[in-house]
Phi, psi and omega in degrees: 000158197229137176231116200293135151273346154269157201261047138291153172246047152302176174261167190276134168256035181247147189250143183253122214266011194289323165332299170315297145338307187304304198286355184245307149344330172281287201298334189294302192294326164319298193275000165276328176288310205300306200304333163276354169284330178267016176243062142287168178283134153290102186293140166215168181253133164258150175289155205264143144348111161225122185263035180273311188296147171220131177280190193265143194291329175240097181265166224266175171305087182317162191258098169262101206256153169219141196248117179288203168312294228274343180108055148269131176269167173190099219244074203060046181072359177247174196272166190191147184282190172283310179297315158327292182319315176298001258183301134004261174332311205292337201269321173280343166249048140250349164318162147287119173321343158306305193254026194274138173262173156298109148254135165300106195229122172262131143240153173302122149006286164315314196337119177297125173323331186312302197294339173299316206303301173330310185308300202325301173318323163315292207265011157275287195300347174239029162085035158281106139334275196250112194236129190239155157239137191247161165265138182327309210308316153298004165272332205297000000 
């Protein structure tokens, strides 16, 4: 309780915050028991080491293709159509995923996405594993 030292009988324009202190003081030891309770441990299996795999000692030659502005293809630098490529493609995804190179695909900035989609689609339906992306500027 709050006590005025003038003798007016107004009402106090002052608030009394003792309340306040209590009910936050409370809420500080609520969330002081609770918080260690919500931080348990998670078992995860992480996978182990396994040093039996060896990668392979000669690995073939990456395939490197860059797709221009304009959808001209190139294929380790020489030029080469869409059928072709597919044809390409076909003779490197019937290996073994061992001896399959990486094709590499630069595309131009401009590239329309169709022709990307396509090379993708392409080199998925005749079984390449391992497919990567290069930056043009690194291609050249």
């Amino acid at each position: 309780m709050a006590f005025s030292s003038n003798s007016s009988s107004g009402a106090m324009s002052e608030i009394n915050v003792t309340p306040l202190v209590d009910v936050m003081l409370v809420l500080l030891i609520i969330f002081m028991m609770t918080a260690p309770m919500l931080t348990h441990r998670i078992n995860i299996d992480l996978p182990q080491p396994n040093n039996k795999i060896q990668p392979p000692s000669n690995p073939p030659e990456p395939l490197r293709l860059k797709i221009q502005a304009d959808g001209s293809l190139y294929l380790n630098d020489v030029p080469i159509s869409e059928a072709g490529l597919k044809l390409q493609l076909e003779v490197y995804g019937n290996k073994a995923v061992d001896k399959q190179p990486e094709l590499q695909i630069a595309a131009n900035n401009d590239a329309q996405y169709s022709v990307l989609a396509s090379v993708l689609a392409d080199a998925k339906s005749v079984g390449m594993q391992k497919i990567g992306f290069r930056d043009m500027d690194q291609a050249q």
